[in-house]
C-alpha positions as CSV (number, residue, x, y, z in Angstrom):
1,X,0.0,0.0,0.0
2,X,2.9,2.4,0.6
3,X,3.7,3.0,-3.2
4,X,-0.3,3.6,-4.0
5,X,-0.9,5.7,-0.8
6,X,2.4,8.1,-1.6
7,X,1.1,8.4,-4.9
8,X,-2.9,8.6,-5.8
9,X,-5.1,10.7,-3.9
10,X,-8.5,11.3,-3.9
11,X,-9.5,15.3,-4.0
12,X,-13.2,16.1,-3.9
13,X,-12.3,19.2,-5.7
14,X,-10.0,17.4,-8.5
15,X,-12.2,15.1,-11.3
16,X,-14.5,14.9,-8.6
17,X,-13.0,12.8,-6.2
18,X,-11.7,10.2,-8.2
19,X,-8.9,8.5,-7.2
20,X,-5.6,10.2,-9.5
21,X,-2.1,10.2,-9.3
22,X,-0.5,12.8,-7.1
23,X,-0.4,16.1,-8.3
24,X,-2.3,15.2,-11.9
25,X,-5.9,14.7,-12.6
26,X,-5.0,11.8,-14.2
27,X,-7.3,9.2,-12.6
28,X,-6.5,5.7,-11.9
29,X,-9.5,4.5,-13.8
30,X,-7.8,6.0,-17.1
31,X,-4.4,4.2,-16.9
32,X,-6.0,1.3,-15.6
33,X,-8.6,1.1,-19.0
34,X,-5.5,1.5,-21.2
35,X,-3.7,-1.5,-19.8
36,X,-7.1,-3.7,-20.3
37,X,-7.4,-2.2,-23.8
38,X,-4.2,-3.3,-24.8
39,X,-2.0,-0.5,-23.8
40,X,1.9,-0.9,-22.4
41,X,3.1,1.2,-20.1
42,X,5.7,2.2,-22.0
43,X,2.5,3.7,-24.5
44,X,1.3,5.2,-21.8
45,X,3.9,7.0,-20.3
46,X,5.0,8.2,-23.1
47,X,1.3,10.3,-23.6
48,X,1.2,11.6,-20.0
49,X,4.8,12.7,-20.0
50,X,4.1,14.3,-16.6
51,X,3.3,10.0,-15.2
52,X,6.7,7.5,-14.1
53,X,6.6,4.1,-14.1
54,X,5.9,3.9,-10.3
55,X,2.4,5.7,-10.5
56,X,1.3,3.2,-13.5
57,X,2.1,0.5,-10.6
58,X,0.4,2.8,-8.1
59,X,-2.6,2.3,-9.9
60,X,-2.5,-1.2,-10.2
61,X,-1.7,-2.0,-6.4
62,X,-4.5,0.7,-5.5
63,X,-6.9,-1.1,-7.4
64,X,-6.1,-4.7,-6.5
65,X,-6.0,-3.4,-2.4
66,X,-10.0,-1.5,-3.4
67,X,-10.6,-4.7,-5.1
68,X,-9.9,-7.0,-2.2
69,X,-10.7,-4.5,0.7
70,X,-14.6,-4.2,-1.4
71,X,-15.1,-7.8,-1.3
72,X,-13.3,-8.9,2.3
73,X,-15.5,-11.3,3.9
């Protein structure tokens, strides 16, 4: 959780409170459609020059921990 708490936030006043990478407002729901359609991450750092390879894997950790913590027994 460390890597995906230093880097998305959720800010009710940025993209309405969707969960984005630090200090963008681009959201994890964006990078995480572009893997499942296909995209590397080399594609998609390379067309959100401002994103590193640790917020791509930000993402996906922040997403597997929702993921698990939404269907905990």
């Amino acid at each position: 959780m460390a890597a995906a708490g230093d880097r998305i936030e959720a800010d009710p006043d940025v993209m309405m409170g969707k969960p984005c990478v630090r200090g963008t407002r681009i959201t994890v729901d964006l990078i995480l459609d572009k893997l499942a359609a296909g995209e590397s991450a080399a594609q998609i750092l390379k067309a959100h020059p401002r994103l590193v390879a640790e917020d791509i894997h930000a993402a996906l950790a922040f997403a597997a921990i929702t993921v698990r913590d939404h269907y905990a027994a």
